[in-house]
Backbone bond lengths (Angstrom), bond angles and torsions (degrees), N, CA, C in turn:
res aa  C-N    CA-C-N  psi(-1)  N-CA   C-N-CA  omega(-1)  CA-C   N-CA-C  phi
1 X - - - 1.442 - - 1.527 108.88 -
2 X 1.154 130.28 121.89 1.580 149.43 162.25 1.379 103.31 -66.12
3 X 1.563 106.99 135.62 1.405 144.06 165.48 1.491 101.72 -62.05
4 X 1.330 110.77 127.34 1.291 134.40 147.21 1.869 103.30 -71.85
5 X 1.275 115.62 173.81 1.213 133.64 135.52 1.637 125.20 169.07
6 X 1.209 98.37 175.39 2.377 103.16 -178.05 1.758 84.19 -149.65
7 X 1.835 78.65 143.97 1.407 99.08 -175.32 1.750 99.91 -135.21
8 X 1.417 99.39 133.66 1.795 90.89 -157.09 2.124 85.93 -127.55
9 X 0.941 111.02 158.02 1.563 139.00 177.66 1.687 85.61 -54.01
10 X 1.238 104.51 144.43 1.617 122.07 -179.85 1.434 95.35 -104.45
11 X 1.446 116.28 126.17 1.548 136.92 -159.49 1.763 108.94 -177.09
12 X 0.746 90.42 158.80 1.999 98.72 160.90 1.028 110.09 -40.81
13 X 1.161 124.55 -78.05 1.785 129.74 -137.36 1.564 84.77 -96.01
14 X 0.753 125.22 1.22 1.804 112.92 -175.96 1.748 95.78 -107.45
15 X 1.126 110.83 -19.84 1.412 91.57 178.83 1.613 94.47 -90.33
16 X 1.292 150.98 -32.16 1.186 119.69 158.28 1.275 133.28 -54.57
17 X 1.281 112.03 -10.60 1.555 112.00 155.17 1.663 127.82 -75.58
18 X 0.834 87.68 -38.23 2.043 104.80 171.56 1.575 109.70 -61.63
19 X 1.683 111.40 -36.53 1.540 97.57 -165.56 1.648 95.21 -96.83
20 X 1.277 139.11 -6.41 1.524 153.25 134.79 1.213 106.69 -37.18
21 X 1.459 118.39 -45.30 1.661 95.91 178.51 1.171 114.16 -101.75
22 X 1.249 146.79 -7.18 1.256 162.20 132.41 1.780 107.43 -28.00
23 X 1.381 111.36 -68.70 1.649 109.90 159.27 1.113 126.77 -40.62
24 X 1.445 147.40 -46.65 1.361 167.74 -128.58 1.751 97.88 -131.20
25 X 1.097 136.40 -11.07 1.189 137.23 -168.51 1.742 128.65 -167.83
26 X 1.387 92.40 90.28 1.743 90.29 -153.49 1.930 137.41 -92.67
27 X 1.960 78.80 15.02 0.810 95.05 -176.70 1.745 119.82 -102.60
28 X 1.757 92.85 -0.24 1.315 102.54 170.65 1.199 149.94 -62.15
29 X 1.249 151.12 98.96 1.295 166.32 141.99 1.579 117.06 -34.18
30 X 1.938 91.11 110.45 1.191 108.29 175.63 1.276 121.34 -98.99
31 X 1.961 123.35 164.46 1.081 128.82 -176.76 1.231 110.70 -139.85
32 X 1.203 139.94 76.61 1.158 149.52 -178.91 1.392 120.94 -49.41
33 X 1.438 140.86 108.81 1.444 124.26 -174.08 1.554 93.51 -122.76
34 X 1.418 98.59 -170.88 1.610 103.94 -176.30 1.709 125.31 -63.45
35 X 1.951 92.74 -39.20 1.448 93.17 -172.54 1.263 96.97 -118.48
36 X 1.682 131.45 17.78 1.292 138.87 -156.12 1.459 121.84 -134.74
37 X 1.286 144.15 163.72 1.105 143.47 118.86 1.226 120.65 -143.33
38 X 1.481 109.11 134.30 1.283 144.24 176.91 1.391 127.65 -95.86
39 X 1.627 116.68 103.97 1.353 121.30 169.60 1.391 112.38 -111.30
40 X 1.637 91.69 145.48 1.759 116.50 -174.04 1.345 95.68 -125.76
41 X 1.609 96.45 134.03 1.692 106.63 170.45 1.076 99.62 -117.53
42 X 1.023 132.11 158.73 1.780 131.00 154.35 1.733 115.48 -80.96
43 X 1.174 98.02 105.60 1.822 107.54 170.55 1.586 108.72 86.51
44 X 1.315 134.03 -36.32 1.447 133.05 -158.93 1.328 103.68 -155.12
45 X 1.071 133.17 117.82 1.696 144.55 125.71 1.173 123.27 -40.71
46 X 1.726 155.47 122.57 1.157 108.72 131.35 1.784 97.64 -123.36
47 X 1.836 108.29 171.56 1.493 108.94 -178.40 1.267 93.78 -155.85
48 X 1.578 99.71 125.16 1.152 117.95 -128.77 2.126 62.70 -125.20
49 X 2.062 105.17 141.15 0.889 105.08 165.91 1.401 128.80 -97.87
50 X 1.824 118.91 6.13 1.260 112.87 160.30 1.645 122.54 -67.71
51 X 1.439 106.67 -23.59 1.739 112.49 -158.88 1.579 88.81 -91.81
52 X 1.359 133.60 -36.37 1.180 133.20 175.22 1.700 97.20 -76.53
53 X 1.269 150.40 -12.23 1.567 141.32 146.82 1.337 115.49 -59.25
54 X 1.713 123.46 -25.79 1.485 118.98 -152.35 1.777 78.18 -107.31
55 X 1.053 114.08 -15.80 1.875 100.12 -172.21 1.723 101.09 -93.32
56 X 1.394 118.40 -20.92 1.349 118.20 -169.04 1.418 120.69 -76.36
57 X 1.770 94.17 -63.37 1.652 117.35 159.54 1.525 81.03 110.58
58 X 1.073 120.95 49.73 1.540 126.05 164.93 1.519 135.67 -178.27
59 X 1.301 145.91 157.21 1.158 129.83 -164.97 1.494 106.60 -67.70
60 X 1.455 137.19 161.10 1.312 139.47 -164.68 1.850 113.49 -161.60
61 X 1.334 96.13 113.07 1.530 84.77 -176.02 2.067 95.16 -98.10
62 X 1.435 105.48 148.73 1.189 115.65 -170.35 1.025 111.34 -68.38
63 X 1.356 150.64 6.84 1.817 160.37 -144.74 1.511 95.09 -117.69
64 X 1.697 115.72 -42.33 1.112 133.52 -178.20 1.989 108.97 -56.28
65 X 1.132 105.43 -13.19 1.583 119.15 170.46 1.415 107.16 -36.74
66 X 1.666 96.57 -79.81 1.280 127.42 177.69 1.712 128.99 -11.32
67 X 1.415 88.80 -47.02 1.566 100.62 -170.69 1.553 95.37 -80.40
68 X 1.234 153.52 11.15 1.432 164.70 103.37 0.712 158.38 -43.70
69 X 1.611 100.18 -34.59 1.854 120.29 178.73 1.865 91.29 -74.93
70 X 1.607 74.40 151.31 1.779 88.03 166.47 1.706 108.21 -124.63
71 X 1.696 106.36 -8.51 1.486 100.53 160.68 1.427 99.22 158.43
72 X 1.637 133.89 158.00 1.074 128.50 177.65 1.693 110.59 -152.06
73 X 1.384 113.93 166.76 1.362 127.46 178.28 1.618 146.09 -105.15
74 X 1.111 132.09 67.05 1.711 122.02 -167.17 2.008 80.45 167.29
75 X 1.483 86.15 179.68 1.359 87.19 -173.43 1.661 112.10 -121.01
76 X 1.483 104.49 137.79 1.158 116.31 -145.93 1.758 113.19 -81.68
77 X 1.349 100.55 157.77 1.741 110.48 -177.55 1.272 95.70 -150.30
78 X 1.427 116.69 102.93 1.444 125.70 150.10 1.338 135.56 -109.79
79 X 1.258 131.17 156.91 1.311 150.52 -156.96 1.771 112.14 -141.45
80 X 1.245 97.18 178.06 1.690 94.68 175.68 1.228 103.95 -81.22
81 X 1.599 129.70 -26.07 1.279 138.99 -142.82 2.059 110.67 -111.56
82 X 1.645 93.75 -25.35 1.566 106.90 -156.29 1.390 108.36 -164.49
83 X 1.739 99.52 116.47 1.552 96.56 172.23 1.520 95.26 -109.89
84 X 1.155 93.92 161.21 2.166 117.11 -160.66 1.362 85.08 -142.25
85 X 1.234 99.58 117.65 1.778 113.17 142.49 2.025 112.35 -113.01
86 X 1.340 105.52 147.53 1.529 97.06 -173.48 1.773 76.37 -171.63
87 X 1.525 88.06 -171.35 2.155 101.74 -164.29 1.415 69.37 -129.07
88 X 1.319 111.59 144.94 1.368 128.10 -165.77 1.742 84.85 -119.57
89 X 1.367 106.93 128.66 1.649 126.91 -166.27 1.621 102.59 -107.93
């Protein structure tokens, strides 16, 4: 099974996104760099925008990602509620 992963700019609000996907996915493996972090799941992502609401302490639309990501891997499935990256078999 192939690694998914998204690697977003190291900031505030992105690490409440990181520890949201870390909650939501426990099989994930992090990589912490200076100006970076990088999470790897095996096979499936998901990020779920209530658990990224309960880590923020505010409403959060998931589009708002974007302005963070620095790039990611698998192919994508989004919703209002849940973005999914996974390798479609």
């Amino acid at each position: 099974m192939s690694n998914v992963f998204i690697a977003f700019q190291k900031n505030e609000e992105s690490r409440a996104i990181v520890n949201a996907i870390l909650a939501d996915n426990p099989a994930a493996i992090v990589n912490d760099q200076p100006a970076m972090v990088k999470i790897d799941v095996p096979g499936r992502m998901v990020i779920r925008k209530s658990t990224i609401e309960e880590e923020i302490g505010r409403d959060f639309d998931l589009q708002e990602m974007q302005i963070h990501l620095i790039t990611m891997s698998g192919n994508v499935d989004e919703t209002d509620e849940e973005f999914t990256l996974c390798w479609n078999q």
